[in-house]
Structures are given as C-alpha cells and as structure tokens.
C-alpha positions in Angstrom: 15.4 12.4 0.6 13.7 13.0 3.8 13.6 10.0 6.7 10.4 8.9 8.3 9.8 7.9 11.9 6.2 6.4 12.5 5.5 8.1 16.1 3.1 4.8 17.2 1.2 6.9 19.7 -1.0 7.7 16.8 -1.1 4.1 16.1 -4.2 1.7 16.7 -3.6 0.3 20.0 -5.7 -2.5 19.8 -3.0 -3.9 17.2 0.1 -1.7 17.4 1.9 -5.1 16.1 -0.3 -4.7 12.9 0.5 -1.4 12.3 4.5 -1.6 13.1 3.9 -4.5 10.0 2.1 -2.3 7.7 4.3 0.9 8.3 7.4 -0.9 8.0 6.1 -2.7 4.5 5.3 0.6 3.4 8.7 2.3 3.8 9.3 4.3 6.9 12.6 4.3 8.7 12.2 4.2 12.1 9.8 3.7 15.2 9.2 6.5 17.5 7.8 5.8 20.9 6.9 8.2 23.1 7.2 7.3 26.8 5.3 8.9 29.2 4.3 8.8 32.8 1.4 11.5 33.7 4.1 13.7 35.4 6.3 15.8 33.3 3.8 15.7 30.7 -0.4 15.1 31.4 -0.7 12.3 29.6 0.3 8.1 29.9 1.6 6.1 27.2 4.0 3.8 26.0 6.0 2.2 28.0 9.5 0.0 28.2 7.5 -3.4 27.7 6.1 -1.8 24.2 9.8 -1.8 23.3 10.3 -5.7 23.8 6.8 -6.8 22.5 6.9 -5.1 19.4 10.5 -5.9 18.1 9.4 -9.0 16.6 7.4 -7.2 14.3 10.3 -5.1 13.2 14.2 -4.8 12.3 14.2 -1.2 11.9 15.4 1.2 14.5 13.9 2.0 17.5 13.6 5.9 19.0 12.6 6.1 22.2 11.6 9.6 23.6 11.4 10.0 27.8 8.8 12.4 28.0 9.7 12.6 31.8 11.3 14.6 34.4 13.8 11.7 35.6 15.4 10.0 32.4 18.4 9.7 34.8 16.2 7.2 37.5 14.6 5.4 34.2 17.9 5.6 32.5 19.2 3.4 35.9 16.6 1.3 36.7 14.5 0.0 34.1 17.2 -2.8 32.5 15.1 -3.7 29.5 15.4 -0.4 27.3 15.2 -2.2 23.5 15.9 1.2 21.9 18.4 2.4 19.2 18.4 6.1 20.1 16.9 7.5 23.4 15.8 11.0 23.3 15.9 13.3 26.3 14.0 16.2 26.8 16.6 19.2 27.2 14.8 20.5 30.3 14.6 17.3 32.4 18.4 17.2 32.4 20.4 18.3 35.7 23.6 17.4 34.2 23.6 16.5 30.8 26.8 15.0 29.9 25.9 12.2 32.8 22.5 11.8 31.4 24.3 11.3 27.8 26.7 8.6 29.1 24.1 6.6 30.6 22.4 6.5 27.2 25.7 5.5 25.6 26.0 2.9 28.2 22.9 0.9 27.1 24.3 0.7 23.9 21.7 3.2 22.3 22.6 6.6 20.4 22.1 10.3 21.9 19.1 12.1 20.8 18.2 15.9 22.6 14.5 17.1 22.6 13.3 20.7 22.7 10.1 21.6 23.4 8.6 25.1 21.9 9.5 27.5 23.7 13.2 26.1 24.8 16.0 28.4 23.7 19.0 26.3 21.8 22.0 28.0 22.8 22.3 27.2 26.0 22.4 23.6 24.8 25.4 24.6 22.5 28.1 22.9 24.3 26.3 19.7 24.1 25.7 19.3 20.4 28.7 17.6 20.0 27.5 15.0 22.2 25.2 14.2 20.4 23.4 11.7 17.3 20.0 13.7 16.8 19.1 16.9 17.5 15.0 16.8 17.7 12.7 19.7 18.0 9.1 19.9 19.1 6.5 21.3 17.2 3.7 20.9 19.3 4.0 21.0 23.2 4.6 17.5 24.4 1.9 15.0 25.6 -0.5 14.5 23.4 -0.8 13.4 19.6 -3.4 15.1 16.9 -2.3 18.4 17.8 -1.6 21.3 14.9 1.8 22.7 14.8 2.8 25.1 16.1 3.0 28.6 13.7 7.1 29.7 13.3 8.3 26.0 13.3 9.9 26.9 9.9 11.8 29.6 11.4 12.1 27.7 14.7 14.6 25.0 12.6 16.6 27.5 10.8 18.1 28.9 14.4 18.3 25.4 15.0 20.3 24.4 11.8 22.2 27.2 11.9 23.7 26.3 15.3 24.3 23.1 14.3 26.0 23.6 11.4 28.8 25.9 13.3 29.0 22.7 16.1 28.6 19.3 14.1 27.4 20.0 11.0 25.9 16.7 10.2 24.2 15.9 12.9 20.9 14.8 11.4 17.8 17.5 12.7 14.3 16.0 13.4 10.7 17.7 13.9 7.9 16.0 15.7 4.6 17.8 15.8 1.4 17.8 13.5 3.6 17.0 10.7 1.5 16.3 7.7 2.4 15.9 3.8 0.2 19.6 3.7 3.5 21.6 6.1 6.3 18.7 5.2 8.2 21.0 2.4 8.5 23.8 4.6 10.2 22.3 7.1 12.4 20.1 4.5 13.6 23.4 3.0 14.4 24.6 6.2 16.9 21.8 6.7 15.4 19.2 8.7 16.8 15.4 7.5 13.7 13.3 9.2 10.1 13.9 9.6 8.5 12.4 13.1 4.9 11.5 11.8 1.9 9.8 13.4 -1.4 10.9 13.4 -1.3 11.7 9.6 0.3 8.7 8.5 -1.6 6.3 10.5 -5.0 7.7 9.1 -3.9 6.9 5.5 -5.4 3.8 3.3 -2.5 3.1 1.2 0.9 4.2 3.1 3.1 3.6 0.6 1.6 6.2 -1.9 1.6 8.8 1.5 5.5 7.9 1.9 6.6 8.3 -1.7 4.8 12.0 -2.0 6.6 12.7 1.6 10.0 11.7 0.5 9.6 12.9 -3.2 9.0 16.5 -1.8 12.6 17.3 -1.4 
C-alpha cells in the first residue's frame, strides 16, 4: 500500500493548522514542507517557524525539503529544525557525506532530492547513506504544476539502482501527482506518493486517500 505525504504548499495558508487537522484525520502519513528562499529556486515559502507552529496540530512525521543552495549554512545555523527527515537537493551539496551528518546530527533521517534532469549515478556511492531517496517530477519551486512526461521511466533507473545499493530504501515522487498518474508510478516501484495540490482541492479526503492507497 502506497504512503502519502501532504506537501502543505498546496495547503490553505490562511489556516494551514486546519488543514494539517483535516489531512491527518483523513489518513495521510506524513507532512511535507517545502522550504524555500527565492534563490536556488524563484519562489518563497515555508519556513523553519512553520515547523514549530504546526506540530501541535500533528503527531505524524515531519519532511522537510531545503529547496536551497546552502542546506550546509541552514543545516548550522537555524537551531529550531522540528523535522523527522530533511531532504537535500542532490545539486546544492559540495560534500555530501558532511551535509548527511549534519542531518543525522539534529536527530532527523537522510532524505536525497533529484530534480528532472539530475543523473543518479553519480549519487551511487551515497545511497547507502541514506533513508529516502526522493525524485522530482516537476522542476522545483512552485506547486500546481503537471508532471513531467517519462517520470514512469525516470523511477525505474531510479529503482533499479537502488535495488543493487540498499534495496529497501523506500523511493518517493513529488510532482503533479494526482489519483489520474498515481498507478503508473506505483507500478514502477515508488513506496510514497508526495501530493498537494490534488489532495488539498478534494471535499471528502478520506474517500481521495482510500482510492490512492487501494490502487496498488
């Protein structure tokens, strides 16, 4: 059965705290929180304060994705990180296996971001570093976006490598996923489903999640 993250940058931000309650009653697994800062991507959102304020809404874990060209200075500086995982993107990092300790150090697990047109294999040596292995289906910054044609075949490479490095290190897509392209990418391999804009926009969540994780 497939996992769901709720990416909240699709989520009402007039009363994010509303809609962490209604996703979590509804089922989901996760929180996924996309932190940007108008640099490495065109775009400014959430931030490490949306972190603290909205774990009273929710026990579930939190993902936190640096969307920026310095985890290492944010992984150093910013002391009030309230995340379970912390995702890096695989072309920010100057030396990976520091970046991955200072992750570790905060007491949060090791996720690895690809964006589209990133190339896996030169990550190879660090799969077994890490706890996710995440790929981008959409070029990063902004939400509501379609995804991206080939992303099927993009996480069969993907799996594949894996499977010869760590073979169950769990595989996640984030990108215009809707319940309309989810099987596709299930068959492919991929263990959780990164969804916002199309899972936000639904009346009755529940009935949305159940057809999501029945599909596989």
């Amino acid at each position: 059965m497939a996992k769901i993250s709720a990416s909240l940058l699709a989520s009402d931000f007039s009363n994010v705290g509303a809609d962490v309650l209604r996703a979590q009653s509804a089922g989901v697994d996760a929180f996924h929180f996309d932190m940007m800062d108008g640099h490495y991507v065109p775009n400014i959102a959430l931030s490490p304060q949306h972190l603290i304020a909205l774990r009273q809404y929710s026990n579930l874990p939190f993902h936190l994705h640096l969307e920026l060209g310095n985890p290492d200075y944010v992984l150093e500086h910013f002391p009030q990180l309230d995340a379970d995982v912390i995702f890096v993107q695989w072309d920010t990092l100057v030396d990976p296996i520091k970046t991955f300790s200072l992750i570790r150090s905060r007491g949060a697990k090791v996720g690895l971001s690809f964006n589209p047109r990133d190339d896996f294999i030169p990550a190879q040596s660090c799969i077994a570093y890490l706890d996710y292995f995440l790929i981008l289906s959409v070029h990063p910054g902004f939400g509501g976006q379609s995804m991206l044609a080939g992303t099927p075949e993009r996480i069969l490479i993907a799996k594949k490598l894996i499977q010869s490095e760590k073979p169950d290190l769990p595989l996640m897509v984030d990108g215009g996923v809707t319940l309309d392209n989810a099987l596709p990418l299930l068959q492919a391999g991929v263990d959780w489903l990164i969804i916002g804009n199309d899972l936000f926009k639904q009346k009755n969540l529940e009935t949305y999640l159940q057809k999501i994780k029945s599909l596989n």
